[in-house]
N, C-alpha and C positions, 0 to 999 in steps of 0.2 A: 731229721729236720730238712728235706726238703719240700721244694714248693710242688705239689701235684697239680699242673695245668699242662696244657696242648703241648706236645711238642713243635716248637717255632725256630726258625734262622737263627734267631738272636743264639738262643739255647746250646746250638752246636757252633757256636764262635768259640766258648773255653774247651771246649773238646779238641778244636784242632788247635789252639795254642799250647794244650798240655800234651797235645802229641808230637808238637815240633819241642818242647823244650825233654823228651821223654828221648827222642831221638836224638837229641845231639849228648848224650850218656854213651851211645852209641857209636857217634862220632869223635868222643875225646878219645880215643883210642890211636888215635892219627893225628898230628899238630894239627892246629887250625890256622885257619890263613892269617894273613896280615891281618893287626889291630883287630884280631877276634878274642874274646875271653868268654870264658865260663868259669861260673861259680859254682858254689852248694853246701847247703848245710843240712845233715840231720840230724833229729832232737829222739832220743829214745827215753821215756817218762815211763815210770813205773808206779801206779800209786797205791800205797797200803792204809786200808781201814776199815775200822768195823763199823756197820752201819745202828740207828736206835733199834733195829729190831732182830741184832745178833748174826747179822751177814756177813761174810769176810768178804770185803771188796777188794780187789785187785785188778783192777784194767790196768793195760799199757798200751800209751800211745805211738803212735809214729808219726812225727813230723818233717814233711821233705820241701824244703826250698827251693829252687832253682832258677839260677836266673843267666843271662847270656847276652852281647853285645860284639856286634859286627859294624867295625867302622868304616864308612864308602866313601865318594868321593861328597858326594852332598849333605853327607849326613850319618846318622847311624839307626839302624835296625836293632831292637833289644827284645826281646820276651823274658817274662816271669811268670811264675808256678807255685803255686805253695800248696799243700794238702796235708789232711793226716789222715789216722786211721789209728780205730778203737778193736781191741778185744779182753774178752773181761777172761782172768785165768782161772777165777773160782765163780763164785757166785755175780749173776748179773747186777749190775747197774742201771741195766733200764731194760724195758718190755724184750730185745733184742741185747742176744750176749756180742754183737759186731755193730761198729757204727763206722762212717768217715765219711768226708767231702772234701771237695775244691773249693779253697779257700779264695784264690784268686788265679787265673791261668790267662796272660794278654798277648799277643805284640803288637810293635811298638815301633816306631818309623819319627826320631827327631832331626829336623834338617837344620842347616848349619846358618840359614838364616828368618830372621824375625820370630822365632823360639817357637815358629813352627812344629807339632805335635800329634801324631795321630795315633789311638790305642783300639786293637779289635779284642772282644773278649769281656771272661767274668775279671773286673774290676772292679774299684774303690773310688768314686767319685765324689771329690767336693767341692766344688764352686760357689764360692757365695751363700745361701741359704742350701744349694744342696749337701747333703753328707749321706748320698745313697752306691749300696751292694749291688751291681747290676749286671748281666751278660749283654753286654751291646757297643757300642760305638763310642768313641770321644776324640773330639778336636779341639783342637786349642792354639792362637796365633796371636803374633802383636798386631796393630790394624795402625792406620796412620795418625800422626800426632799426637799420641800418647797413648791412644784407646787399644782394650786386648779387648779379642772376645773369646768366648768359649761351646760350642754345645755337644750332648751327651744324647744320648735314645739308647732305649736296648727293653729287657723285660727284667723286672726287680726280684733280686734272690731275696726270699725272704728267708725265717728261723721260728714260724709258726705252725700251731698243727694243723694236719692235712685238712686242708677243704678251703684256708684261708683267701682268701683274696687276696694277691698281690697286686693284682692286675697285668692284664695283659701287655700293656706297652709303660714304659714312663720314657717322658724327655722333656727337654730345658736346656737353658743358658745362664750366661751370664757376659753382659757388656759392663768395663770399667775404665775409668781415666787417670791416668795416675801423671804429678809432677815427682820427679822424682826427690828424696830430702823431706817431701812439704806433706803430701797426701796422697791417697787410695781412695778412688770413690767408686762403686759397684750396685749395680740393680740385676737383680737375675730374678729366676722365674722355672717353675715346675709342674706336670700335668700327666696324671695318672688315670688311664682308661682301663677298664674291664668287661669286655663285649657290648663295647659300648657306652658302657653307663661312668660317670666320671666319679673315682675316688679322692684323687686330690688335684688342686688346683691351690698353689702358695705363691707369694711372690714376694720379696723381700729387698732390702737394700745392706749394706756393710759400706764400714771406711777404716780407712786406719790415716790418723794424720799425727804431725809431731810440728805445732806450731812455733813451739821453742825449745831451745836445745836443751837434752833430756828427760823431756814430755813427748809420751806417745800414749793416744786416745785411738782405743779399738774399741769395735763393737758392732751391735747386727739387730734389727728388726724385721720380724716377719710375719705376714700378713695370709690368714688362710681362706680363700674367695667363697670356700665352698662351705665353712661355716658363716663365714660374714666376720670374722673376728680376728688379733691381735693374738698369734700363737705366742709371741715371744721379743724384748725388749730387753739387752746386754750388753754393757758399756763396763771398759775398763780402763781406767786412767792411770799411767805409772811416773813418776819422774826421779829423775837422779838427783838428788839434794848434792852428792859428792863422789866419787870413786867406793865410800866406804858406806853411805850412807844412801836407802832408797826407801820408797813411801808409795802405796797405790791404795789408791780406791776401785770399787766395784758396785755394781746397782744392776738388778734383773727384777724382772716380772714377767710370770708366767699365768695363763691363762687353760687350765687341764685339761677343756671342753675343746679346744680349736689345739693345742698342743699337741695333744694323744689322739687327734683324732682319728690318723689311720698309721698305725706305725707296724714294721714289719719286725718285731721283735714281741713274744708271749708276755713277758713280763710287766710291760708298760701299756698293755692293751685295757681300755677303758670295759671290757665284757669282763673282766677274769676278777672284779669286786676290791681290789687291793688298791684301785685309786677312785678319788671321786671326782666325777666327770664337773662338778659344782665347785671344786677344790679351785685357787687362785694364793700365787704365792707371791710374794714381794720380797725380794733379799738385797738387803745394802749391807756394805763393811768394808773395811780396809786392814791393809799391814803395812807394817815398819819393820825393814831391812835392814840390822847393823854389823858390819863385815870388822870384828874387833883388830884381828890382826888375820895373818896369813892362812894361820889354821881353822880360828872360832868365827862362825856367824850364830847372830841369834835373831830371832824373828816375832815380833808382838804380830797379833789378829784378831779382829774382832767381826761377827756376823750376826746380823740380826734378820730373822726370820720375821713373817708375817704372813697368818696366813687366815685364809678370809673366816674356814672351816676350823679347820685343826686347834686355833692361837697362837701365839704368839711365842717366840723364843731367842735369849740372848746365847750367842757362840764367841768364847772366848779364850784367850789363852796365849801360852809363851813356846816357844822351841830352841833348845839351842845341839848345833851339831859341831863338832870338832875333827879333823882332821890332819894329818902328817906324810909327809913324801913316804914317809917310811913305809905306809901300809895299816898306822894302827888309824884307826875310827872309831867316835862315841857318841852318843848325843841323849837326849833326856826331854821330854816333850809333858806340859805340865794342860790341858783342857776342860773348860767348861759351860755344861748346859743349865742354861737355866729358862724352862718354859710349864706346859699347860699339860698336865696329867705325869704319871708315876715313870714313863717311858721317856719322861724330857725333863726329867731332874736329874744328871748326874754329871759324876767328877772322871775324865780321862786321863790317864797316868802309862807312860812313855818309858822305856829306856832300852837301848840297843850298845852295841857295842862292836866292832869287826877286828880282823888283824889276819895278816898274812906275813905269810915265812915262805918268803922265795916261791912255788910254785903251788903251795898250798895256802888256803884261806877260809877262815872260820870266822863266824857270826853267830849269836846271840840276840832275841829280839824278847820281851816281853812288854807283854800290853795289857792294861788290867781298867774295867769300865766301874765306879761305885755308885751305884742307885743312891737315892734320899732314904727312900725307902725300898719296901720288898717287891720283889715283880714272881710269881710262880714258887714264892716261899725263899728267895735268892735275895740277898746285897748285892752282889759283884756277879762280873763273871770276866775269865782273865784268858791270856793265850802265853803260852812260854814255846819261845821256838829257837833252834839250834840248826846248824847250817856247816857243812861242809865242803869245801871243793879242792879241786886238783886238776891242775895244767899238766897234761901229759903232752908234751912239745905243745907247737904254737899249733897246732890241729886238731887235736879232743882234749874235749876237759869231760870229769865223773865229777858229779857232785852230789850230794842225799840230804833231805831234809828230816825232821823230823819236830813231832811238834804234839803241845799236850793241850786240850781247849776242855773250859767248862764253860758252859752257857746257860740260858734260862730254863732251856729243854732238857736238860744233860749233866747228871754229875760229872762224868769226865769223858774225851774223846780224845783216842794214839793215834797221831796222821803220820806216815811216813812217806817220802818220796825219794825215788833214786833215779838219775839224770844221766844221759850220754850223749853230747853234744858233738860231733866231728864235721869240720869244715873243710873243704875241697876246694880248690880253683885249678885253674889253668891260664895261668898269663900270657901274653900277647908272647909268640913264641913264631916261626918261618921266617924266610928271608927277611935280609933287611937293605 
């Protein structure tokens, strides 16, 4: 899954941020100066199962974090790093028995005044309407009288297959005014070129304001230039009725043709048949929060779909969860659909359970979906999952999952998973 274009500047910014944070592995060896720390975590996943057509899957992962903070006189210098890496022990998983990437690799220079911000590197940027994976540049600063601004460039990782357009550069901002207590008000803006020729161009607004005490109204419209259209339109309203008591509504509309229209992710891509570029959804609904006592909340929801193609559908349902200092946990979740063909009539049924014994802790989850009627000759199709772990001091935990699923495809399917978690730091340690 990466992107095949030109090798560019942008591209070799997370190379040398994952080589300074690779290096200083290097240098924990020796204390680090004043107010310097290093972290780290890594995740070791091992997954067991057999595939519909009799394969014994086993890859295991590696997941490595790394992050790091040096404090100066104006400010501080940070980087981070995260990556994995695949290899399959038996039978492949995909075309190639090896996979892995850079997940993110930056640094990062915050001064000690106006929230001043600068990031080189493959990072995570969201501003406003942006929410994009990119290797390049980001700034960000408060500006006078209330206003921040922000801008981002670099070239876009995407997670499609080879030949995709990503394009060659993307970059945007965002300018916002904020009082503070009262409101958030934000216009930003994004523009994607590929030799040239322009893939996206969106431009959008957000607020967040809380006009009276306990009410807080977020939400986001975004507008995409280069279809001429209204990608997206989401507001969420929540208020506190009382400490114990809370109620929000919700309202979206989506438009699939200006939405999807250039995403860097396979799944959501308008070529690949599984969505229709004609498609337009409407969703309004709300919940009711009630915190009974210390331990028990329970939560009413309701959602109603609309949708221009598909039809129509009511989502509905109760959750209650329980909890104690002690460690034990339980809760039971009661759902239902009710809309437009045999895939949007059913009843969802809940119930999990946890508990821990001092450095050990176990879970229990079962999930069970019942049709109206038959889908692929099937009523139901259900999952039973079972969960283990173990704190070996406050720096690794093992943990293993395991898990039995039927589905519409499948009389049954054994998932196991076995996890090794170890955490590392180095606290601020030399003279003082």
């Amino acid at each position: 899954m990466k992107s095949h274009r030109r090798r560019s500047l942008f591209r070799s910014l997370p190379r040398l941020a994952a080589g300074a944070a690779v290096c200083s592995l290097f240098l924990a060896a020796s204390p680090p100066a004043q107010g310097a720390t290093l972290s780290a975590d890594a995740t070791t996943i091992l997954r067991l199962r057999q595939s519909p057509q009799d394969q014994d899957l086993y890859p295991l992962y590696q997941y490595l974090h790394l992050s790091g903070t040096t404090e100066e006189k104006n400010g501080a210098v940070s980087y981070q790093m995260g990556g994995w890496g695949r290899v399959d022990l038996w039978d492949r998983s995909s075309d190639e028995g090896t996979n892995g990437d850079l997940q993110y690799g930056y640094l990062s220079w915050r001064a000690n005044r106006n929230n001043l911000q600068f990031s080189a590197g493959r990072q995570f940027v969201t501003e406003g309407l942006a929410c994009e994976h990119l290797d390049g540049l980001y700034l960000k600063s408060d500006l006078a009288a209330g206003f921040t601004g922000s801008l981002f460039a670099g070239e876009p990782v995407t997670t499609v297959a080879p030949g995709f357009r990503g394009g060659d550069i993307l970059y945007g901002g965002r300018l916002a005014h904020s009082l503070p207590g009262w409101y958030t008000l934000g216009v930003s803006a994004l523009k994607s070129d590929a030799n040239g020729d322009e893939l996206r161009e969106e431009e959008g607004i957000d607020l967040w304001l809380t006009p009276l005490a306990g009410l807080d109204v977020d939400g986001r419209s975004t507008y995409d230039s280069a279809t001429g259209g209204w990608m997206e339109h989401a507001y969420t309203a929540g208020y506190a009725v009382s400490d114990r008591l809370k109620v929000s509504a919700q309202v979206s509309k989506i438009n699939y043709r200006d939405y999807f229209h250039h995403v860097t992710t396979s799944a959501l891509s308008l070529t690949n048949g599984l969505l229709d570029p004609d498609e337009e959804l409407l969703k309004v609904g709300g919940s009711v929060g009630y915190l009974v006592n210390t331990g028990l909340a329970v939560t009413g929801e309701y959602q109603r779909y609309e949708y221009e193609i598909a039809g129509h559908a009511n989502y509905f349902g109760a959750k209650a969860n329980f909890n104690l200092p002690s460690g034990v946990g339980a809760g039971a979740a009661l759902y239902r659909m009710d809309g437009e063909g045999a895939r949007l009539n059913y009843t969802q049924l809940r119930a999990w359970g946890t508990r821990k014994f001092g450095p050990i802790d176990l879970t229990v989850d079962f999930y069970d979906v019942l049709f109206d009627g038959e889908i692929n000759g099937r009523k139901n199709t259900f999952s039973l999952s079972g969960a283990a772990g173990y704190e070996v001091g406050s720096r690794l935990r093992v943990a293993a999952d395991l898990d039995f699923l039927r589905s519409i495809d499948s009389d049954h399917e054994v998932r196991g998973l076995v996890k090794v978690i170890y955490a590392f730091d180095w606290p601020r340690r030399g003279k003082q």
